[in-house]
Backbone as numpy.savetxt, mean C-alpha at the origin, in Angstrom:
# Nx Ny Nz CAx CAy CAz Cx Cy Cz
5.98 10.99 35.70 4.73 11.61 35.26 4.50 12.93 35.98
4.52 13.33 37.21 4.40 14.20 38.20 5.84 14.89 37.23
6.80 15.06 37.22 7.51 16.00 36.64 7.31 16.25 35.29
6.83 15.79 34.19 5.66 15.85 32.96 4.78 16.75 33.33
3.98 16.66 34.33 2.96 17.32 34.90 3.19 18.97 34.69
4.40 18.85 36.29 4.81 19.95 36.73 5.48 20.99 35.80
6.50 20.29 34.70 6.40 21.08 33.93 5.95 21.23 32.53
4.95 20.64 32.66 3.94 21.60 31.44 2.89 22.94 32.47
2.72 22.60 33.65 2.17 23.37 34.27 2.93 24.65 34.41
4.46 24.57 34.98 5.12 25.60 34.26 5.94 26.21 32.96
5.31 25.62 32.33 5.29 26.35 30.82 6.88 26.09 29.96
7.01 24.91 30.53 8.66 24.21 30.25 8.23 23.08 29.10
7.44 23.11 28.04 7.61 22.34 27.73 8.12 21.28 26.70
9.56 21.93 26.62 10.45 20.94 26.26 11.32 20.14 27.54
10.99 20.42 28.48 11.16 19.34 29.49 10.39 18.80 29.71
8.98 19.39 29.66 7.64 18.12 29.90 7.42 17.37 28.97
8.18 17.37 27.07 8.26 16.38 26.22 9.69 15.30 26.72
10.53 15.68 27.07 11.58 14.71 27.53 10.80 14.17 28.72
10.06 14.58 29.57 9.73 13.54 30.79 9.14 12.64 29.74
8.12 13.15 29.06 7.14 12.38 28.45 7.69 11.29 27.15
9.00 11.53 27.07 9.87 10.36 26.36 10.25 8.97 26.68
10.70 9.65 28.47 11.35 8.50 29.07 9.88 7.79 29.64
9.16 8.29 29.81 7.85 7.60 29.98 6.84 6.42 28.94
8.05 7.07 27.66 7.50 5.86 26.62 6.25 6.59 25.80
5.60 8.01 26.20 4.82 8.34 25.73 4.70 9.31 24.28
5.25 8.54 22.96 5.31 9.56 22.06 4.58 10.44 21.85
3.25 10.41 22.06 2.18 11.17 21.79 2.07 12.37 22.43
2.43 12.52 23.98 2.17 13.15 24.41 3.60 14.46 24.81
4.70 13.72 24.17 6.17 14.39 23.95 6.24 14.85 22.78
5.13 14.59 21.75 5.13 14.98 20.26 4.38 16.56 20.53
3.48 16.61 21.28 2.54 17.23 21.54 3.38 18.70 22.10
3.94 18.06 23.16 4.64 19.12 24.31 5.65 19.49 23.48
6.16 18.85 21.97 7.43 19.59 21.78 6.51 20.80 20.50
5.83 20.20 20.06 4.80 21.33 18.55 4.25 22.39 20.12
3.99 22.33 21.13 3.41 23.62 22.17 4.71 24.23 21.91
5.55 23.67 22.66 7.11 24.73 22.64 7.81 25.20 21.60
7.52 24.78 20.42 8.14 25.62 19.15 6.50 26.35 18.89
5.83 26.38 18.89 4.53 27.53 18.83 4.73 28.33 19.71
4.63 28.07 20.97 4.91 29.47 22.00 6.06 30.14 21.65
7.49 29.49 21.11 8.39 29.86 20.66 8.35 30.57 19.37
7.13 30.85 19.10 7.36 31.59 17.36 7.86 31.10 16.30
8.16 29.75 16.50 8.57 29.12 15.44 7.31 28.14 14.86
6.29 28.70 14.27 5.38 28.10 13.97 5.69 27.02 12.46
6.62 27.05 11.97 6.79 26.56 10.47 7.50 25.61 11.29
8.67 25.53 12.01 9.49 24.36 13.12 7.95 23.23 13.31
7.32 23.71 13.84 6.07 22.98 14.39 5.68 22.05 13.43
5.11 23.28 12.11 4.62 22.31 10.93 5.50 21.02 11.05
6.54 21.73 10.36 7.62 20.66 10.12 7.40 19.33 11.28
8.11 19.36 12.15 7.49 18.46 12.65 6.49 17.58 12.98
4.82 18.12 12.74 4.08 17.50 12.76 3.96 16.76 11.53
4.31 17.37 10.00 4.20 16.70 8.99 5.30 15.64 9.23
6.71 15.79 9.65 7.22 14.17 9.29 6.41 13.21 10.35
5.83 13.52 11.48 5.29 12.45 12.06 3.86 12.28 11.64
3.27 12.50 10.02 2.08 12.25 9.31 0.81 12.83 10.18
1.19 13.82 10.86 -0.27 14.55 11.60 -0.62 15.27 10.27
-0.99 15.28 9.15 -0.97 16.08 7.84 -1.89 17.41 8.58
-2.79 17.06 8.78 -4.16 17.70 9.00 -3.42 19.29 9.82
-3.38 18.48 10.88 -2.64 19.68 11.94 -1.41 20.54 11.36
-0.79 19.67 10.58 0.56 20.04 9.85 0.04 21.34 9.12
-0.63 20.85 8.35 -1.50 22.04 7.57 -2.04 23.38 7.83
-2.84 23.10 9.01 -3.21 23.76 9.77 -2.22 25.23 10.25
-1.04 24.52 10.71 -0.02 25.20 11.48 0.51 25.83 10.18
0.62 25.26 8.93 1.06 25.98 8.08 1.09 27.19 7.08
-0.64 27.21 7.44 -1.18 28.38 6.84 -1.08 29.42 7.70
-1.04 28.95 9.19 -0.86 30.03 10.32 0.54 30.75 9.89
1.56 30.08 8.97 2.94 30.25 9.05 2.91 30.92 7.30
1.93 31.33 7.15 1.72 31.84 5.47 2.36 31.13 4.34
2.51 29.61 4.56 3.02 29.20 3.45 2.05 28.10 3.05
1.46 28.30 1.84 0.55 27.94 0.57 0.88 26.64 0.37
2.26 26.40 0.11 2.85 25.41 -0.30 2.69 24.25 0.41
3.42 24.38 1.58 3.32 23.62 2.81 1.64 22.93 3.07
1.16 24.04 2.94 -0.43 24.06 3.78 -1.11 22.41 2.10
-0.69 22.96 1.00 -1.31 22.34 -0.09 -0.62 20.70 -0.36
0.51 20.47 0.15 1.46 19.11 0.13 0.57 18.67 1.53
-0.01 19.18 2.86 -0.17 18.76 3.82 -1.53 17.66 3.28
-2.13 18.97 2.76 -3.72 18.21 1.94 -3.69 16.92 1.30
-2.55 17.37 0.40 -2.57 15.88 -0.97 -1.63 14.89 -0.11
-0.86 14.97 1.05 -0.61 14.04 1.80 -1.65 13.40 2.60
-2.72 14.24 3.26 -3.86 13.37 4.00 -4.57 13.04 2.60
-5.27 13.41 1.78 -5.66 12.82 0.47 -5.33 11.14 0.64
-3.83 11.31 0.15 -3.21 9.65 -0.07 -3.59 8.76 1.44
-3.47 9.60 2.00 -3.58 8.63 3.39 -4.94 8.09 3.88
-5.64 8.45 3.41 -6.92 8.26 3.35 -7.27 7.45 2.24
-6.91 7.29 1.21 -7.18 6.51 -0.19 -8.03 7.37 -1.04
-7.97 8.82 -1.03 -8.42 9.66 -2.03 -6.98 9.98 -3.23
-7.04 8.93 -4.03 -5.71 8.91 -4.77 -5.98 9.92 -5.87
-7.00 9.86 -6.16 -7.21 10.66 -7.67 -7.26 12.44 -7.29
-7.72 12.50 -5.77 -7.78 14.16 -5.59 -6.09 14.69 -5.30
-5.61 13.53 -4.60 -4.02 13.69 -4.29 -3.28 13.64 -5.39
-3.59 13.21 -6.56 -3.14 13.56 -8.03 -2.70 14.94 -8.57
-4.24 15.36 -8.51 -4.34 16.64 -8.91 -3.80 17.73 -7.64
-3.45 17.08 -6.88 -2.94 18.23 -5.55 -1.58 18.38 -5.85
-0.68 16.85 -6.01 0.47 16.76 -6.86 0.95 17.48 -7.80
-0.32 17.25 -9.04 0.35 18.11 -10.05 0.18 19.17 -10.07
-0.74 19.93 -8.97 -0.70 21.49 -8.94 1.03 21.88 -8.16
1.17 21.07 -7.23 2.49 21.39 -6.63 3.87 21.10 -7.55
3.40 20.90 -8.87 4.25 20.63 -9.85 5.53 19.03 -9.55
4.54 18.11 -8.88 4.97 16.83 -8.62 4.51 15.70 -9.74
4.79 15.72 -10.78 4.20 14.73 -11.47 4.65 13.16 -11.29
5.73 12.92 -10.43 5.80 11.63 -9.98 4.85 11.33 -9.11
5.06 11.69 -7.98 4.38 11.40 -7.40 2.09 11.20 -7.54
2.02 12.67 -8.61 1.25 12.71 -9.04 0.95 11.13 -9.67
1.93 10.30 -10.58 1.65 9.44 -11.40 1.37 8.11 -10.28
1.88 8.16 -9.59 2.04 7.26 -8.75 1.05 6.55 -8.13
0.17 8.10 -7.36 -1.44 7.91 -6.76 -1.99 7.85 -8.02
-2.10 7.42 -9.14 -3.00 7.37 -9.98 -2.41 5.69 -10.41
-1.90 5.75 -10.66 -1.32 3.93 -10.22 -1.93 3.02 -9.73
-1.39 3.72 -8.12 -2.32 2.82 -7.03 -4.42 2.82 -7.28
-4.21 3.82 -7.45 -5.73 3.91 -7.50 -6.36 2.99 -9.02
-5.31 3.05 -9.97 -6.27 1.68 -10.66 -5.73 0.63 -10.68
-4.72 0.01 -9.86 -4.45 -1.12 -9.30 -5.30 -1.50 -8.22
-6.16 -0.37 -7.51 -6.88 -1.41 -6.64 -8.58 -1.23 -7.59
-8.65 -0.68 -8.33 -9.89 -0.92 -8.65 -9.63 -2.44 -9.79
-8.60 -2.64 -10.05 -7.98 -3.95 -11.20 -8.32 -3.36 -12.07
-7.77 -2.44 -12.91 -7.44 -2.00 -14.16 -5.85 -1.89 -13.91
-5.27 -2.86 -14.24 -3.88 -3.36 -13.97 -2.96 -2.85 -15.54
-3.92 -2.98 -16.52 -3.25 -2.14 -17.27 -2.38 -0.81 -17.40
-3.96 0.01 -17.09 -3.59 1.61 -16.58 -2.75 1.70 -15.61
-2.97 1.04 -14.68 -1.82 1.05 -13.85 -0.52 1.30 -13.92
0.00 0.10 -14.46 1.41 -0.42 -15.05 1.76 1.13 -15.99
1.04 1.87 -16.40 1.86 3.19 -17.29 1.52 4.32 -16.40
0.88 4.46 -14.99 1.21 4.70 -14.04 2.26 4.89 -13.54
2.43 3.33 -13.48 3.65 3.28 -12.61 4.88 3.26 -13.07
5.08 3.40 -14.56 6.14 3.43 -15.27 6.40 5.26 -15.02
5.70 5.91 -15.15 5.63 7.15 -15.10 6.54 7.66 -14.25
6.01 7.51 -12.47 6.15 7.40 -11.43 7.28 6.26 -11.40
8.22 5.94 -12.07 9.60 5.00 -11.90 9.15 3.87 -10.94
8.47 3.34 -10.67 8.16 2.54 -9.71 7.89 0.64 -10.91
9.25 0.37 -10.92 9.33 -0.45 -11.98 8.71 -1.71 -11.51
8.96 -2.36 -10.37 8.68 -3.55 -9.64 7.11 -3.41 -9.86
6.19 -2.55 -9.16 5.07 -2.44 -9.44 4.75 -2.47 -10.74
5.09 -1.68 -12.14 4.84 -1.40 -13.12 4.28 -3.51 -13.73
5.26 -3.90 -13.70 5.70 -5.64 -14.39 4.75 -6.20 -13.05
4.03 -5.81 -11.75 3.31 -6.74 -11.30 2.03 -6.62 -11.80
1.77 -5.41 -11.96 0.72 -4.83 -12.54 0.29 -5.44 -14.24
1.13 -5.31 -14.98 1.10 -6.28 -16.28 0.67 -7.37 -16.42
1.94 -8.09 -15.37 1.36 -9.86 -15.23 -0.21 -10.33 -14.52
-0.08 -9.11 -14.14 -1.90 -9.38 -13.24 -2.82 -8.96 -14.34
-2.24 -7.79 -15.35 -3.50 -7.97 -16.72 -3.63 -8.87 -17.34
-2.61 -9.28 -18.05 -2.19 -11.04 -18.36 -3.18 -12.29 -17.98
-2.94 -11.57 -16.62 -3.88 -13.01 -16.27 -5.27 -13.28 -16.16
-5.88 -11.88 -16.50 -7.33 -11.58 -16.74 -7.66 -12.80 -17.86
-6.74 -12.47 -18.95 -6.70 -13.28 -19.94 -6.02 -14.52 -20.38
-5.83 -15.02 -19.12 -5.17 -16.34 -19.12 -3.58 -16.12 -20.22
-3.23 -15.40 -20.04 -1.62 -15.07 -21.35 -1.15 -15.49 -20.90
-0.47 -16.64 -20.17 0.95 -16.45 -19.68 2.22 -16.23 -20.44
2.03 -16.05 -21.87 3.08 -15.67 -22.68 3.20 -13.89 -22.75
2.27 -13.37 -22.78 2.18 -11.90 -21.89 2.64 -11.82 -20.66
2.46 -12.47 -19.96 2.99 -12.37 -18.37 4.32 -12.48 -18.27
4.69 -13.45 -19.11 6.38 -13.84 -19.39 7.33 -12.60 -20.23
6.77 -12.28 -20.92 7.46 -11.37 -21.74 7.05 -10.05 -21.12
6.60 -9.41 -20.02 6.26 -8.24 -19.64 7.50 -8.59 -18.42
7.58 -9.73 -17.82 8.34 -9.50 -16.92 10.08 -9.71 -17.11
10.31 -10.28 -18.80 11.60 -10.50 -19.55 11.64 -8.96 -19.57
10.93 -8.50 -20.44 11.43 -6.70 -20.34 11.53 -5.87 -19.77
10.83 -6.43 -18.59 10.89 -5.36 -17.55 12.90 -5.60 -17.04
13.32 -6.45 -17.37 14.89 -6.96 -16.95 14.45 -7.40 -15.37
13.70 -7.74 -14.73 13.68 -8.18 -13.25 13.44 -9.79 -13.84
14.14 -10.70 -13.45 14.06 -12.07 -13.48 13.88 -12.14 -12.41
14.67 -11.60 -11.17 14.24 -12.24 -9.71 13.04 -12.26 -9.14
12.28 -11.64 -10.68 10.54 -11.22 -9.81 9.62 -12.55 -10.60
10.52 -12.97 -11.66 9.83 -14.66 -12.09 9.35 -15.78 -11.54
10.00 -15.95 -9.87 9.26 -16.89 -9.76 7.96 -16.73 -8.74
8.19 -14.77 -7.98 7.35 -14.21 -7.14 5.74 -14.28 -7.97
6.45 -13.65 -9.39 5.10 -13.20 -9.90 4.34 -14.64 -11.12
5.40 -15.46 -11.35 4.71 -16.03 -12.70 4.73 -17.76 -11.85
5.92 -18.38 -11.15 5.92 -19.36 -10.71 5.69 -20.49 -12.34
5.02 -21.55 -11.44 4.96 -22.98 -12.46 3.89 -22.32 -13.99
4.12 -22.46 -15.12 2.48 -22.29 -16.01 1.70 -22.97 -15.60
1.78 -24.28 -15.25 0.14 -24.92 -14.85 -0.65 -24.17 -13.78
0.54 -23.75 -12.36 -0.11 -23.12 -11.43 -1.08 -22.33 -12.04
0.08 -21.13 -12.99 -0.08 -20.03 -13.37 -1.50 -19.68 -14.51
-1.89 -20.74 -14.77 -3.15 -20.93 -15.73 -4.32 -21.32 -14.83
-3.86 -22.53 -14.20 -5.07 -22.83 -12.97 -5.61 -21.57 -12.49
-4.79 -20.92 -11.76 -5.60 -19.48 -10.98 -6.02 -18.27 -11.77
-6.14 -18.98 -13.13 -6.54 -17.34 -14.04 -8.12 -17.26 -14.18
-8.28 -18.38 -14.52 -10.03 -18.17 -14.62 -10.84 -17.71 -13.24
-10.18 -18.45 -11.97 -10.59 -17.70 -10.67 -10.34 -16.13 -10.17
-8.93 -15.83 -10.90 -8.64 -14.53 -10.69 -9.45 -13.19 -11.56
-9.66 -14.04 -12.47 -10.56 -12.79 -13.63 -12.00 -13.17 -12.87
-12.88 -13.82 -12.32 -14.32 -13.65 -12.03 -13.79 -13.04 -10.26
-12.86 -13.37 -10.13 -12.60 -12.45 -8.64 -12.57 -10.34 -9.07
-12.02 -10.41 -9.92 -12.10 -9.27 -10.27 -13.12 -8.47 -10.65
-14.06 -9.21 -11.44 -15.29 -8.91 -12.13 -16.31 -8.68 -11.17
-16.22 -9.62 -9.80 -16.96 -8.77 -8.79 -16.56 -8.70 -8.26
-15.89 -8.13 -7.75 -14.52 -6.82 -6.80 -14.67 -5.38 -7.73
-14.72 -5.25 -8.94 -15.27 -4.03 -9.81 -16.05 -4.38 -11.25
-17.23 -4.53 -10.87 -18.14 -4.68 -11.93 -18.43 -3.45 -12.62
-18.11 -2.39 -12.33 -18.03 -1.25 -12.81 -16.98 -0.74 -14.23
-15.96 -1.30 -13.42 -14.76 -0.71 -14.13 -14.18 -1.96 -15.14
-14.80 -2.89 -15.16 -14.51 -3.92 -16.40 -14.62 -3.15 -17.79
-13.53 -3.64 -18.56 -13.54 -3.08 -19.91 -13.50 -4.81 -20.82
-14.03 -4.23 -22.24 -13.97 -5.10 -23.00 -13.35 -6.30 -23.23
-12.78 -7.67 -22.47 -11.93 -8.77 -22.52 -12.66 -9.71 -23.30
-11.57 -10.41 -23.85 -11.72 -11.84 -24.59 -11.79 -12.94 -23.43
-12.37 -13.60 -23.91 -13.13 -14.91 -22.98 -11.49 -15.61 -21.73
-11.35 -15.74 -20.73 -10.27 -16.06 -20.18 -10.05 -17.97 -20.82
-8.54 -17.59 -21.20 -8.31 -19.47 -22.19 -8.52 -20.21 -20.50
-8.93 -21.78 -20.86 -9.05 -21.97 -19.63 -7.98 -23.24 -19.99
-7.15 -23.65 -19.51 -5.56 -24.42 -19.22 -6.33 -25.73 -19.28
-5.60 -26.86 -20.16 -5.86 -27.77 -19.96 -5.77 -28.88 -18.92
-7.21 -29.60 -18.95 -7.68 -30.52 -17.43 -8.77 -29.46 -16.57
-9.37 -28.58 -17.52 -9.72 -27.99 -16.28 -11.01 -27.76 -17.15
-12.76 -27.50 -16.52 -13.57 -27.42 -17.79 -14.18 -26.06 -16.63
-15.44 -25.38 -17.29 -16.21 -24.35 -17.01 -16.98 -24.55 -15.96
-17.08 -23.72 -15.24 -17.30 -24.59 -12.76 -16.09 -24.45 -12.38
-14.93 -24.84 -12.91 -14.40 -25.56 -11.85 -13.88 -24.08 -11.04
-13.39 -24.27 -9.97 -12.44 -22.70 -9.39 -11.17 -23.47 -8.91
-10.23 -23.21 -9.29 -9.33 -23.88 -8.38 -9.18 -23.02 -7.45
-8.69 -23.41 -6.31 -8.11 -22.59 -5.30 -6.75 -21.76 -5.71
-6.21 -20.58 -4.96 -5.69 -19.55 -5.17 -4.05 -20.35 -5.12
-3.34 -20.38 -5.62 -1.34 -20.90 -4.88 -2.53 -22.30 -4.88
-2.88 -23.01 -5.55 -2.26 -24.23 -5.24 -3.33 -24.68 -6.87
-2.64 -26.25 -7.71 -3.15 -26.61 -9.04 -2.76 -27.91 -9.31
-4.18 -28.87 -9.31 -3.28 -30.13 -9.44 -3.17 -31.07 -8.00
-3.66 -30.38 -6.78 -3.06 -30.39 -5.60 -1.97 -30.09 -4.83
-1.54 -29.55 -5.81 0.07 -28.86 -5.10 -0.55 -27.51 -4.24
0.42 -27.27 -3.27 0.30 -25.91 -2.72 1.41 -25.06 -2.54
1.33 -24.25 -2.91 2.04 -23.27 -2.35 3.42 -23.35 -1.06
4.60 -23.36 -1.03 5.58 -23.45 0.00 5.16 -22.44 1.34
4.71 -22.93 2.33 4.38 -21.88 3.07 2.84 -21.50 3.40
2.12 -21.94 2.41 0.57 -21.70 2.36 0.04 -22.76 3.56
-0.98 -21.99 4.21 -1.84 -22.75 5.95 -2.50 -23.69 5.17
-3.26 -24.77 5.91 -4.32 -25.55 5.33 -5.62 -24.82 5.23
-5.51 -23.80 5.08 -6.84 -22.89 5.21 -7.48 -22.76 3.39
-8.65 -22.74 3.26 -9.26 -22.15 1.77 -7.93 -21.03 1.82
-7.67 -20.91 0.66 -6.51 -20.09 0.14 -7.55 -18.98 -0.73
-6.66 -17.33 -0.62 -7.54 -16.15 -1.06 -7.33 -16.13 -2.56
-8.37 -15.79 -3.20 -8.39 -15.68 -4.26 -7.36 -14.49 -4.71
-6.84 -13.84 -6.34 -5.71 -13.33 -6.21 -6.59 -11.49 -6.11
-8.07 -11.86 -6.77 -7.99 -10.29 -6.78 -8.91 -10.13 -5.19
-8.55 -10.82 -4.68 -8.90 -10.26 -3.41 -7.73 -10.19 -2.41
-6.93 -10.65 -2.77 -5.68 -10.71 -1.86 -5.43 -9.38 -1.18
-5.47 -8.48 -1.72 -5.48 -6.52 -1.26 -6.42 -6.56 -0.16
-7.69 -6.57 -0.70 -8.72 -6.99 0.50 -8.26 -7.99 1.62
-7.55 -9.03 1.13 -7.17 -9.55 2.70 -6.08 -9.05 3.39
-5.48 -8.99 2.56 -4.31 -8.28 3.09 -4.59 -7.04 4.15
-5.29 -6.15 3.91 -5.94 -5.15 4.76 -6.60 -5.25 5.86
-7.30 -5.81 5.45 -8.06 -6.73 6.75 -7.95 -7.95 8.00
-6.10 -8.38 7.58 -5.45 -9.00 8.16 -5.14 -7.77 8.96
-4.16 -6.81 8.74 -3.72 -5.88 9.41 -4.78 -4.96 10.47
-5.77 -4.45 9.33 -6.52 -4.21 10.46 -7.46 -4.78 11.70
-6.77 -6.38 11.54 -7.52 -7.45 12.95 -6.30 -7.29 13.25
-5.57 -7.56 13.16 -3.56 -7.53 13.58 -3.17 -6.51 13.62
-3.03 -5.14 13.66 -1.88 -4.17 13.67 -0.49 -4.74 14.47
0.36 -4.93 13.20 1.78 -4.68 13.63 2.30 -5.78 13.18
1.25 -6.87 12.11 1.80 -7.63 11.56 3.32 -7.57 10.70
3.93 -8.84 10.75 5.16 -8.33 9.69 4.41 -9.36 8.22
5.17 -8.73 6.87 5.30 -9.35 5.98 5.19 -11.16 6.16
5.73 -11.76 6.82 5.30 -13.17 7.16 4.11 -13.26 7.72
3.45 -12.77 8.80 2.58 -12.78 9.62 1.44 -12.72 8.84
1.64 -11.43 7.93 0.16 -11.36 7.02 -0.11 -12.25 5.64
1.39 -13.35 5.27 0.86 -14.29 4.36 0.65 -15.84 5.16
0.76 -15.16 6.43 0.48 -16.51 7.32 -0.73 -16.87 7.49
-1.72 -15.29 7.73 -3.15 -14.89 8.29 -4.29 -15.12 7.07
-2.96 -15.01 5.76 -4.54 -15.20 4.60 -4.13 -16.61 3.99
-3.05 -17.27 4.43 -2.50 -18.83 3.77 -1.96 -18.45 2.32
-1.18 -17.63 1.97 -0.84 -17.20 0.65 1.17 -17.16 1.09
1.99 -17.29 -0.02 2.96 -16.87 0.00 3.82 -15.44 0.48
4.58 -15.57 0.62 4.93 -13.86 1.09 5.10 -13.78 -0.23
5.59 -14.03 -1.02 6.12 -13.24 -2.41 4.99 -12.71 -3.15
3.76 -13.35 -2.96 2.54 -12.78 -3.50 1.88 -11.90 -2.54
2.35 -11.71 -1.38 1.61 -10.80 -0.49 2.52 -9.39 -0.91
3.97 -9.21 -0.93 4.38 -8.67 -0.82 4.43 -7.18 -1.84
3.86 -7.29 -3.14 3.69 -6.53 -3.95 2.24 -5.41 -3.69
1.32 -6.44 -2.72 0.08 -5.49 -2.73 0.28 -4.84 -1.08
1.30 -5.35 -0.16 1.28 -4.28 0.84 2.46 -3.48 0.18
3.15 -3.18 -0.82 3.97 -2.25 -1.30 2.56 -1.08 -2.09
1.80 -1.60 -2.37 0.59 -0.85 -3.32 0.01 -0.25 -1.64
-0.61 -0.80 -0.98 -1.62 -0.51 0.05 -0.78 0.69 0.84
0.56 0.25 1.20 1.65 1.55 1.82 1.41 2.58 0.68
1.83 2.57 -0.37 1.83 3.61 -1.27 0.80 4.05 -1.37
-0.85 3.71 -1.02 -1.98 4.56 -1.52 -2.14 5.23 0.03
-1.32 4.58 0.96 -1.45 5.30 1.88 -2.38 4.01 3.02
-3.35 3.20 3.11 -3.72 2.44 3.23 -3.34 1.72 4.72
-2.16 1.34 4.47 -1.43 1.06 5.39 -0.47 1.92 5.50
0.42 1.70 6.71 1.86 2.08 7.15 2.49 1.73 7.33
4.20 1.59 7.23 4.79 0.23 7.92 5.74 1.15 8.84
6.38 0.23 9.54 6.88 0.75 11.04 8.42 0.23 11.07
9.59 0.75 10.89 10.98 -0.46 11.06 11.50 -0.76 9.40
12.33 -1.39 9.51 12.92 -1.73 8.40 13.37 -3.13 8.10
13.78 -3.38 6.65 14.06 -4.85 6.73 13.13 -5.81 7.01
13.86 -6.99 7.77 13.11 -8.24 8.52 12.27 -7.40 9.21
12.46 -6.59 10.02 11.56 -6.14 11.14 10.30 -5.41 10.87
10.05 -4.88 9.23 9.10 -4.16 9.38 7.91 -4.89 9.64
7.18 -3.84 10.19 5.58 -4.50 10.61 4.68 -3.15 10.52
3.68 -3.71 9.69 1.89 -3.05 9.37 1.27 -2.59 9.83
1.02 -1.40 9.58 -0.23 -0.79 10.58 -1.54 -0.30 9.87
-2.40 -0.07 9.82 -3.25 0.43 9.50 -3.16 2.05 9.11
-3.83 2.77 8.09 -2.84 3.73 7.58 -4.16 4.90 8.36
C-alpha cells in the first residue's frame, strides 16, 4: 500500500495501478490506470477502458472530451440499459444505427411488463431465439393454450427447451390460472383484451395452485417453501440477488424454491435489460446486481 501511495504521489501511475493489483484492489488500479492514459493524452485509451469495465457514465464523459459523438452516444444508451430505461436505449440504438440491439431492449422491456407477445417479435428481431419461444409459451399461458405453448416451441426447432419451458400438461394447466391473475396485478395497466383463462380439469374458480407443483407433485429441486408464482418469478429473482449478490444460477432457484430451468430464462432477460450482471462463466457464473 505505502508503494501505491508513493507512487501515485509521484505521478507513476501505472505503477501505483500494479501495486494496487497485487493488493487485490480493482477499483483503485482501474482508477490509477484511466489517470495515466489521461495525463498521457490518450484520452479515447481511457474511454475505452472505462467503457469495457461498464463505468458508462465516466466513459462518456471522457469521450466527448476525446470529440467523439459516437462513443459519447453508445456510452448513454449503454447506462440507459443498465439502469432499465429500455425504451430510451432503443431509440439511442437506433440512432447509432443498431437495430439489433435496438430490438432487443424493446424485448426485454415488454417481457417484464408481461406483454410476452410483443416481446417474442422483439426478440425474434434481435435473433435472440431461446428468449423469443419463452416469451410465447408464457403468452400461451395467459390463456391456458398449452397447444400454443407446444407448437410455438415445435417451431421454434428447440426441443431441449420442452421440458424447461412446457414440462407435464397437468402441471402446465394447473399454474395457468395463477400465472395470468399474477400478471394482471404485476401490470394492470398494460393488460390487453384476453379470453377467460380455460381452467384444467379437477380444478374449480378460488382455487390457486401453487407455482412447479399440481396434484401435489413438486417440482425436482423445489425447497418446502410457498413456491413463487410464475409472473413474479423476475421479481424474485431480483430480489434474491439483491439480498445475495454473487448468487449462482442454483443458489437463486434455491432462494425462491423454483427450478433452475425456470429461473434461468428470466436472469438471461434481467442480464439483458441490464438489471443484473453476471460475473465468470459456465458452472461458475454468479449475479450481481446491475
Amino acid at each position: 500500500m505505502c508503494a501505491a501511495r508513493v507512487a501515485e504521489d509521484s505521478g507513476r501511475f501505472e505503477d501505483a495501478a500494479a501495486a494496487w493489483k497485487k493488493l487485490g484492489d480493482p477499483e483503485q488500479a482501474l482508477r490509477c490506470r484511466v489517470t495515466h492514459l489521461d495525463r498521457a493524452g490518450d484520452v479515447a485509451a481511457a474511454a475505452k477502458l472505462l467503457e469495457s469495465r461498464e463505468r458508462y457514465k465516466a466513459a462518456g464523459a471522457l469521450w466527448a472530451r476525446a470529440g467523439d459523438a459516437v462513443g459519447t452516444a453508445r456510452c448513454r444508451a449503454l447506462l440507459d440499459e443498465k439502469h432499465g430505461r429500455l425504451l430510451e436505449a432503443a431509440e439511442a440504438w437506433d440512432a447509432l444505427g443498431e437495430p439489433t440491439r435496438a430490438a432487443r431492449c424493446r424485448g426485454n422491456h415488454c417481457f417484464r411488463r408481461g406483454d410476452y407477445e410483443e416481446a417474442a417479435r422483439g426478440y425474434d428481431t434481435a435473433g435472440e431465439s431461446e428468449m423469443a419461444v419463452t416469451a410465447r409459451v408464457l403468452a400461451a399461458k395467459l390463456t391456458a393454450n398449452y397447444e400454443a405453448a407446444e407448437k410455438a416451441v415445435k417451431d421454434s426447432g428447440m426441443q431441449h427447451l420442452r421440458r424447461a419451458l412446457l414440462g407435464s400438461r397437468q402441471t402446465w394447466l394447473a399454474e395457468a390460472p395463477a400465472f395470468a391473475a399474477g400478471r394482471a396485478r404485476a401490470h394492470p395497466d398494460s393488460i390487453r383484451e384476453r379470453g377467460p383463462a380455460r381452467l384444467p380439469a379437477g380444478l374449480s374458480r378460488g382455487q390457486s395452485p401453487s407455482y412447479g407443483a399440481a396434484a401435489g407433485a413438486r417440482e425436482p429441486g423445489a425447497l418446502s417453501r410457498k413456491a413463487v408464482e410464475p409472473a413474479d418469478v423476475s421479481e424474485a429473482v431480483l430480489n434474491a440477488v439483491c439480498r445475495f449478490p454473487g448468487l449462482t444460477c442454483e443458489g437463486v432457484a434455491q432462494a425462491i424454491g423454483i427450478s433452475t430451468a425456470r429461473v434461468k430464462p428470466h436472469l438471461a432477460a434481467l442480464t439483458e435489460s441490464g438489471q443484473l450482471r453476471k460475473v465468470g462463466r459456465t458452472r461458475g457464473t454468479r449475479y450481481h446486481p446491475g
